[in-house]
DOTORZA-654152 format. One line per field, with one value per residue (C-alpha): residue in three letters; x, y, z. Coordinates in pm, whole numbers, plus 50000, padded with zeros to 5 digits. Last residue first. Layout:
<pts>
resn = ALA,...
X = X,...
Y = Y,...
Z = Z,...
</pts>
This chain:
<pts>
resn = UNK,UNK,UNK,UNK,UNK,UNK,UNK,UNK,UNK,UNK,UNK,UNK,UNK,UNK,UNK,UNK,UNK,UNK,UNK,UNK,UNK,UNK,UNK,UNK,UNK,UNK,UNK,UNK,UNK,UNK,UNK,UNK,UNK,UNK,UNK,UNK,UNK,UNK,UNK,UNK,UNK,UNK,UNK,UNK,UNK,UNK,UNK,UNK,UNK,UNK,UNK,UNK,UNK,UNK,UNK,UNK,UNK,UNK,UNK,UNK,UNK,UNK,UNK,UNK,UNK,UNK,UNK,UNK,UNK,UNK,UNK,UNK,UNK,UNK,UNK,UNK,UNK,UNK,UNK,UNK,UNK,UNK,UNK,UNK,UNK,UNK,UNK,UNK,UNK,UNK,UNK,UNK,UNK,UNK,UNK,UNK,UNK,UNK,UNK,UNK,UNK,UNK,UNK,UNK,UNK,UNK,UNK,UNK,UNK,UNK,UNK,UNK,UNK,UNK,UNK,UNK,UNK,UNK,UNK,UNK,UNK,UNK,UNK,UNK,UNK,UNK,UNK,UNK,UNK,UNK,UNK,UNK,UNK,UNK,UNK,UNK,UNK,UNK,UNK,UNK,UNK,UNK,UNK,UNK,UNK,UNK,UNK,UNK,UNK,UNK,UNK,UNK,UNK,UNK,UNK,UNK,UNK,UNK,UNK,UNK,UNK,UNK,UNK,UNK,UNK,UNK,UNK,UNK,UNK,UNK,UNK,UNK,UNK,UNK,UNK,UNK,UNK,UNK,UNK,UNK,UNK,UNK,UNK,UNK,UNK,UNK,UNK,UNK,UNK,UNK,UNK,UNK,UNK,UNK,UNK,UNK,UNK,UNK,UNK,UNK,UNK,UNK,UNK,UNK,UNK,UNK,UNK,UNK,UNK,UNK,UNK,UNK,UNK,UNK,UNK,UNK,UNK,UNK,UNK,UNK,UNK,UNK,UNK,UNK,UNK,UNK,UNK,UNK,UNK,UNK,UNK,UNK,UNK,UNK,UNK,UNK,UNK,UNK,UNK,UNK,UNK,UNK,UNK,UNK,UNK,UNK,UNK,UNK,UNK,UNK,UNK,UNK,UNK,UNK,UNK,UNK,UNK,UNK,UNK,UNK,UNK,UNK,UNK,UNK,UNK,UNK,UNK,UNK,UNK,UNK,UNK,UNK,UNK,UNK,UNK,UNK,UNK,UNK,UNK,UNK,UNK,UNK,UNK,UNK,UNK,UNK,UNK,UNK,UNK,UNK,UNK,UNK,UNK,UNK,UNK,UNK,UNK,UNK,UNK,UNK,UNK,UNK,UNK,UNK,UNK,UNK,UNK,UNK,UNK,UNK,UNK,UNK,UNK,UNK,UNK,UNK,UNK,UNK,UNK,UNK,UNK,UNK,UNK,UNK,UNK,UNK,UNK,UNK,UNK,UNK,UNK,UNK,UNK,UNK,UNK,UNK,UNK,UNK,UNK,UNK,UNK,UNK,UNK,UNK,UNK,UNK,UNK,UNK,UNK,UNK,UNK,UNK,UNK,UNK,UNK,UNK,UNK,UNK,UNK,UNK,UNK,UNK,UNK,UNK,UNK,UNK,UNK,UNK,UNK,UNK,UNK,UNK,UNK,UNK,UNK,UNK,UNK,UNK,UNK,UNK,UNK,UNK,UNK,UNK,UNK,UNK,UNK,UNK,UNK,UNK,UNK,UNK,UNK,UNK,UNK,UNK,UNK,UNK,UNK,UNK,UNK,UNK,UNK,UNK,UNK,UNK,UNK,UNK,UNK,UNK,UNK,UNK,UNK
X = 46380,46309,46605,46827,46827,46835,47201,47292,47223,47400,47727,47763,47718,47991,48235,48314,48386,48231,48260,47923,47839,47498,47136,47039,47102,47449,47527,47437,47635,47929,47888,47877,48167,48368,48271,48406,48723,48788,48654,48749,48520,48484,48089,48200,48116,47964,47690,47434,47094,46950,47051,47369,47412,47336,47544,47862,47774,47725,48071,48208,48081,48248,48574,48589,48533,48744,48649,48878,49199,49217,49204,49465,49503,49533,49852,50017,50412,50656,50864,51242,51298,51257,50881,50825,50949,50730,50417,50444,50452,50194,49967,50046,49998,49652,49538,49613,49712,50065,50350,50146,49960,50320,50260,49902,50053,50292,50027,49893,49697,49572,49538,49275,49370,49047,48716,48588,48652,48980,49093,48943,49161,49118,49316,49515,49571,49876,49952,50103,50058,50159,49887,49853,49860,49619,49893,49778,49797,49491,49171,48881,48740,48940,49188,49103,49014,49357,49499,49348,49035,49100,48765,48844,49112,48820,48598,48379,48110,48284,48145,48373,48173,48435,48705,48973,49341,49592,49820,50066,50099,50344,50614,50632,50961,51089,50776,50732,50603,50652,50958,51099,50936,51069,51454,51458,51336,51597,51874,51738,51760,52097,52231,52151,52284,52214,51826,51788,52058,52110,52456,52791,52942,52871,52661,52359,52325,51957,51611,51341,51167,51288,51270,50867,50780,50905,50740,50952,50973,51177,51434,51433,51094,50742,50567,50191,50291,50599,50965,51198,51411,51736,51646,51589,51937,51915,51967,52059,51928,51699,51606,51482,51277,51099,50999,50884,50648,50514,50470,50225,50101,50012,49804,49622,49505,49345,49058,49050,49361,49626,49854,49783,49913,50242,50276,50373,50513,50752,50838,50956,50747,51006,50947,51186,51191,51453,51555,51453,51134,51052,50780,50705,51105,51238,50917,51016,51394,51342,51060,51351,51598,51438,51373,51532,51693,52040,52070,51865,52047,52374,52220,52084,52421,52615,52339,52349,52415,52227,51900,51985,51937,51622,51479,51529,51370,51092,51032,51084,50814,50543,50481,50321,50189,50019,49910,49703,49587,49465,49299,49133,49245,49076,49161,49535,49561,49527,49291,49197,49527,49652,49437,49524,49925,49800,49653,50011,50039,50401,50705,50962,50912,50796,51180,51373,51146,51114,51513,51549,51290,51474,51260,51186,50806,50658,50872,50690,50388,50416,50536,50246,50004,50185,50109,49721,49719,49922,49663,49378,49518,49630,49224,49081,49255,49209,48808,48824,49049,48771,48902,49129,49408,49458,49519,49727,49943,49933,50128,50367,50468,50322,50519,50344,50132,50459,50542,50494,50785,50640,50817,50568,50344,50509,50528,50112,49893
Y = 50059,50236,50481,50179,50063,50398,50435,50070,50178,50527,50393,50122,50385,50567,50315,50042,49726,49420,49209,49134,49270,49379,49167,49310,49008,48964,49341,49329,49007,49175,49492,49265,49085,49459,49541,49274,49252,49656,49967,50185,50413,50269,50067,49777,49430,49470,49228,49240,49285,49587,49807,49676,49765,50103,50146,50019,50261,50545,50479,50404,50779,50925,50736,50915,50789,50904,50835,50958,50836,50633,50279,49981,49907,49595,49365,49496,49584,49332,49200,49232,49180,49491,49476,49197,49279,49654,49402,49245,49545,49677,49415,49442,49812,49801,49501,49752,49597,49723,49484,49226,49273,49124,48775,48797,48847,48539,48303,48333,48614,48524,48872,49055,49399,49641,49589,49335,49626,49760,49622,49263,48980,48605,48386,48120,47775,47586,47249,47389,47282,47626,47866,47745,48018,48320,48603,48717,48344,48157,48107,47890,47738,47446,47635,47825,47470,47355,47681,47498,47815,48094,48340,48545,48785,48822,48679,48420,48663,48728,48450,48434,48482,48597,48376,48569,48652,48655,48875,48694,48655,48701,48445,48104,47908,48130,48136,48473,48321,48668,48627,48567,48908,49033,48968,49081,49386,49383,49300,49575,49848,49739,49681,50049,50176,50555,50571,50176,50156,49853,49896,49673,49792,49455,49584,49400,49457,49377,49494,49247,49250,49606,49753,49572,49714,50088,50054,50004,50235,50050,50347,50454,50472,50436,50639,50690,51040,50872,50915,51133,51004,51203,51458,51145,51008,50685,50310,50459,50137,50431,50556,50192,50196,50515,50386,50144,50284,50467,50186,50035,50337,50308,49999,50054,50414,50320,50506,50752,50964,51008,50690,50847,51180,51009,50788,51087,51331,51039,50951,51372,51409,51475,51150,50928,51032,50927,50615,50404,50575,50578,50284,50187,50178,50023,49759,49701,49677,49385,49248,49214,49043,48769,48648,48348,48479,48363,48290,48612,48827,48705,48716,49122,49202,49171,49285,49616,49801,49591,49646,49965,50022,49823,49986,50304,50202,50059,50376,50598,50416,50451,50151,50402,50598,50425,50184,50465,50625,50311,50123,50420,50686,50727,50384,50320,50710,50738,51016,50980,50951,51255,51446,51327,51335,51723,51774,51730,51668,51733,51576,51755,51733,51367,51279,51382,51283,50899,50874,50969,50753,50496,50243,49936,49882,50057,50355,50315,50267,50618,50796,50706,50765,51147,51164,51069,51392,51618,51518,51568,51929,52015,51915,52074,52463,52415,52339,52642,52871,52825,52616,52804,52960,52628,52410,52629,52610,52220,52264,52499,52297,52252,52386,52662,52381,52217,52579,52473,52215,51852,51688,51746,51564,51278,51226,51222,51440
Z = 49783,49477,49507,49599,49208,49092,49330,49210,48816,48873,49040,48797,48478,48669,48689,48908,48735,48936,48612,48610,48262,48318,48309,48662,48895,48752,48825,49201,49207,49101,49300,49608,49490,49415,49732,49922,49689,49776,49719,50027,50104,50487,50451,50601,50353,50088,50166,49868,50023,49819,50169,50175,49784,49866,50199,49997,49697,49970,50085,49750,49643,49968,49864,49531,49209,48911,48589,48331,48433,48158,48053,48066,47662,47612,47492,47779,47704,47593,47907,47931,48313,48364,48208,48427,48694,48642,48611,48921,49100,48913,48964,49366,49302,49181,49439,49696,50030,50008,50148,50266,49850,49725,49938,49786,49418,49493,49517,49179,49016,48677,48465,48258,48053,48013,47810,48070,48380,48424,48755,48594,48797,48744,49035,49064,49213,49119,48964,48660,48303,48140,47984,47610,47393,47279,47335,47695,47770,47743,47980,47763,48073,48096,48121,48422,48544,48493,48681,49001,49167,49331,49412,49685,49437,49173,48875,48855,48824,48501,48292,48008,47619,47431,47603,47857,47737,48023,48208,48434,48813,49055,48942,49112,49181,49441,49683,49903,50233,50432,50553,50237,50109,50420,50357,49982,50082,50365,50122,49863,50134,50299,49910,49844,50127,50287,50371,50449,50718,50880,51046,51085,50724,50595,50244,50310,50727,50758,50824,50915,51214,51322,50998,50947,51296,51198,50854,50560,50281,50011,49981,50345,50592,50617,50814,50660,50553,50394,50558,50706,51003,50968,51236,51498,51429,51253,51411,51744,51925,52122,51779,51649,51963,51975,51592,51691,51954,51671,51495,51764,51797,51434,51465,51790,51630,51302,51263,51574,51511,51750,51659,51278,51412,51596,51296,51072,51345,51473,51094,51030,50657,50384,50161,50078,49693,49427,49595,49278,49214,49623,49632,49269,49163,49460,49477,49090,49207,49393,49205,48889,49155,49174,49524,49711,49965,49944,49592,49486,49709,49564,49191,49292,49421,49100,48917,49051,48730,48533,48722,48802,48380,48353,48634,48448,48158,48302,48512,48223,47986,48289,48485,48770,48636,48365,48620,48831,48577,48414,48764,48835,49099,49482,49648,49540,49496,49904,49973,50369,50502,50285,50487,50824,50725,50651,50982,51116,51515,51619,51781,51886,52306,52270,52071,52378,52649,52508,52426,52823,52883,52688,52576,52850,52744,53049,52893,52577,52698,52924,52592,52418,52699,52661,52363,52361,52629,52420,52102,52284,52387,52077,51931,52214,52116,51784,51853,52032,51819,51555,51230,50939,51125,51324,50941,50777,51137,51052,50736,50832,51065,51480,51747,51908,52049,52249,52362,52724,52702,52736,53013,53267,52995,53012,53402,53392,53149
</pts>
């Protein structure tokens, strides 16, 4: 395994958590046996980059030898609630009563520091504290999961491996600065970090000093955290006079294939086309392109999605938690509740079902782009059309009545 590997100590497989132990007992000691063995070897070329790179090797030996492959991060990588839960569950989760409440409350007490980092970065503080709330409920939960171990797994793993070893790497480097002592880097399965969960590559980029104490640390300052939030939404083309989005009220007879996040057309024409505020007034005369949104099918809440929303989806590439997001500002900043009811968590669709959907509505001709479980604006267009051609509502809702009428339609192929 190369200069790494001699570094390794030989009880490197003895090493594993709880966790991953659950996981040996229950697969032959064979395959255990090649799966440690992969993963020494894939560590090891992580530690050789990252000495090519100018980290530490020192640093690099150190954090190698106590770093762990965790079947669970696997797991949890393959049942995110963004792609697994419907659009209700997942909202009324996560813009629960408490949340807003709560939010509402930081909100004052930080306010101070929100109107400085609003002036200087150009963010309201409201999204501030709703990306707070949705990603660690307002510094309640970091997440318990040793970073190295999280991205070192995913950096391991076959589906997205340049992208976390590139965080991994990160993360070698943020420890060689001595930004955090290795123990005290706990994070998300995925690796994100401190009360806004940044990535390694996102703290390095764009973490900053908000409370003047000389360091950037986003597990023990508040005003570091928010700062740095603040920070990267700038970075990333977040625009100051825009809000996120809005909900909306759609006419009686909308055409819903004109729906979704690929599909922006000039506010005016949404207008034009019957589109009204959630209340049945006049949407404001802006000269901005937007976007009609259905997460709940044409019996759920509708919403325009304007620039902002994709600045919010860099952060999480979940169209459900970009509209909550944007709704938990709202609400904090004294927003009324939806005026429709979001749905239930009644119908839950797993990302083996969205595979086969994919493959089906492939196979009937309508591009849905790869066929990875994950049901996103591809999908939902393909769905769409699928739906248009066959008299339905084509509002590219995915339900179980959609997943039956694509599977009989595929059947006959």
């Amino acid at each position: 395994m190369g200069v790494t590997g001699s570094l390794l100590k030989n009880s490197k497989l003895a090493a594993f958590t709880t966790g991953a132990l659950v996981f040996l007992s229950l697969v032959p000691p064979g395959h255990a046996q090649e799966t440690g063995a992969a993963f020494d070897s894939c560590l090891g070329a992580l530690g050789e980059r990252a000495r090519n790179e100018g980290i530490d090797p020192l640093v690099v030996a150190s954090v190698l030898d106590d770093t762990n492959r965790l079947e669970r991060v696997i797991d949890l990588d393959r049942s995110q609630p963004e792609f697994t839960r419907t659009f209700g569950d997942y909202y009324i989760r996560r813009v629960s009563k408490q949340r807003v409440e709560q939010g509402r409350a930081l909100y004052a007490e930080h306010r101070v520091l929100l109107t400085r980092l609003q002036r200087e970065y150009g963010v309201p503080g409201q999204y501030l504290v709703a990306f707070w709330g949705l990603e660690t409920d307002y510094g309640g939960y970091f997440g318990r999961i040793p970073t190295t171990d999280a991205l070192a797994t995913l950096a391991c793993d076959q589906r997205r491996t340049d992208f976390f070893s590139d965080e991994f790497v990160s993360a070698l480097r943020i420890l060689a600065a001595g930004e955090i002592e290795h123990e005290r880097m706990l994070g998300s399965w995925a690796g994100a970090m401190g009360h806004v969960q940044f990535l390694p590559s996102i703290f390095l980029k764009y973490a900053v000093d908000g409370d003047g104490d000389g360091r950037r640390d986003l597990w023990g300052s508040i005003p570091d955290a928010l700062a740095s939030a603040a920070n990267f939404l700038r970075g990333i083309g977040w625009q100051m006079e825009l809000r996120w989005g809005r909900e909306v009220r759609l006419p009686r007879k909308f055409d819903y294939s004109l729906g979704g996040r690929d599909q922006r057309r000039a506010l005016s024409d949404w207008v034009r086309l019957g589109v009204t505020d959630a209340y049945g007034g006049a949407l404001p005369p802006l000269d901005i392109d937007a976007a009609v949104l259905v997460p709940a099918g044409h019996h759920g809440p509708a919403f325009l999605a304007y620039d902002n929303f994709d600045v919010i989806m860099r952060w999480n590439r979940s169209e459900y938690y970009a509209i909550s997001v944007g709704r938990l500002a709202d609400r904090i900043a004294g927003g009324a509740t939806l005026t429709r009811d979001a749905g239930t968590g009644s119908e839950q669709i797993t990302r083996e079902e969205v595979r086969l959907l994919q493959e089906d509505l492939v196979l009937l001709g309508y591009d849905s782009g790869q066929a990875d479980g994950i049901f996103g604006p591809a999908t939902r267009r393909a769905l769409s059309r699928f739906q248009n051609a066959n008299n339905m509502i084509a509002d590219g809702y995915l339900n179980r009545k959609a997943l039956r009428a694509v599977r009989n339609a595929a059947a006959t192929m």
